[in-house]
Every structure is written in C-alpha cells, then in structure tokens.
C-alpha positions in Angstrom: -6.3 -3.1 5.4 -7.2 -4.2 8.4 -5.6 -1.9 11.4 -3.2 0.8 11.5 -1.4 1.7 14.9 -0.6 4.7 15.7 -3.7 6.4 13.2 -3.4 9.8 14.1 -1.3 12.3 13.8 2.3 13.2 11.5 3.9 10.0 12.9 1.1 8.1 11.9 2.2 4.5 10.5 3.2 4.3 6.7 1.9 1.7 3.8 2.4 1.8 0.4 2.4 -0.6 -2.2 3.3 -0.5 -5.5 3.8 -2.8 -9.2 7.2 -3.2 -9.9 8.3 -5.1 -13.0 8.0 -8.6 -12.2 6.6 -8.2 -9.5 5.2 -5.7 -6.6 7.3 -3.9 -4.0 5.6 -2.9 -0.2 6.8 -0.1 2.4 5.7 0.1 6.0 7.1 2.4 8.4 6.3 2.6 11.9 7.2 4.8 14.8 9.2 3.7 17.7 7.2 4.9 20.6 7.5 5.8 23.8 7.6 3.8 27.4 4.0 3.3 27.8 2.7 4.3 24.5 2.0 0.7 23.3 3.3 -0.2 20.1 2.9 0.3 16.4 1.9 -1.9 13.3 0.5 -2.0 9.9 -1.3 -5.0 9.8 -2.6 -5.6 6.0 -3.8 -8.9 4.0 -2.9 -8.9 0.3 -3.6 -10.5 -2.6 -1.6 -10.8 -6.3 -2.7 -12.7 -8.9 -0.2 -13.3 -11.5 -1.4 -13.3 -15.3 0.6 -14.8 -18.5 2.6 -11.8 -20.4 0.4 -12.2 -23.5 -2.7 -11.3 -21.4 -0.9 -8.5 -19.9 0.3 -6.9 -23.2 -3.4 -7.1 -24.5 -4.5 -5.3 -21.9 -2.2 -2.9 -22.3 -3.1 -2.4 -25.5 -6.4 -2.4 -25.2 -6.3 0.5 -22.9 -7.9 -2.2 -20.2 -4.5 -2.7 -18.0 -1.5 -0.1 -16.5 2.0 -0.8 -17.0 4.3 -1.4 -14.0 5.3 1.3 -12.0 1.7 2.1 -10.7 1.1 3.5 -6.8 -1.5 1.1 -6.0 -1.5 2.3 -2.1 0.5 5.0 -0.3 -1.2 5.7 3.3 -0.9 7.3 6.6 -3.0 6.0 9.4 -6.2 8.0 9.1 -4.9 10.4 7.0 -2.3 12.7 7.5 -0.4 15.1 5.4 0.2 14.6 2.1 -0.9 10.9 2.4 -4.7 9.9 2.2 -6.1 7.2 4.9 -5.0 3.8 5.2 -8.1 1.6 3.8 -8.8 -1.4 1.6 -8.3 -1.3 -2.1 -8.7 -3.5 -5.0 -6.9 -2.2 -8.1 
C-alpha cells in the first residue's frame, strides 16, 4: 500500500482485495470531494504469483494453503469503522 487519500474519517477511501477462483478480484472506492478539497486515490502495488493446480491442492491438503474465497485486504484509509487501516500485506 502505498498512499491512501482521503485517510481520515467515514469517507475515508476503500481497498479490498480478495482470491476469487481463478483468479483475484480488487475494490476501491473513493469519495468525490469538494471544490477545493483536492482529490482522492488509492494508490497500491500488487503482486500474484500464479502456481500449477497440483501444488495448490497439496497445499490444501496439507493444511499449508486457503481455498479461494479468502479476504486478503479490506481497508479504510487509517482506519475507520468497521474496516482496519489501509497498509501492506503479504498473504
């Protein structure tokens, strides 16, 4: 994660990233602000390896690796809400 504008407050930007099947899925939301009050971003560097399917199910049944459908990231600026702060992650 690298910067997170608007960081305070309830509208606070959005991130959240998630494993999908096949794949991964990503949601940002940012406010519209108003005249004068800059703008927002969620500006974030990411990085997916992909792995062969027989890995994967050995993992899984080893205990070592999570199916799909795993939160990986769901953030709110610095923190806000129900939402935890918006900071790097390696999962």
């Amino acid at each position: 994660m690298n910067s997170v504008v608007p960081a305070d407050g309830e509208r606070a930007s959005i991130f959240s990233a998630s494993s999908v099947e096949n794949g991964m899925s990503f949601y940002t939301w940012t406010p519209k602000r108003g005249v004068g009050q800059g703008r927002s971003w969620v500006d974030a560097d990411v990085t997916v390896y992909g792995v062969k399917a027989s890995l994967v199910q050995q993992a899984q049944a080893d205990n070592k690796c999570t199916a799909w459908g795993k939160n990986i990231e769901n953030c709110r600026g610095n923190g806000s809400g129900d939402r935890p702060e918006c900071k790097s992650v390696n999962d």
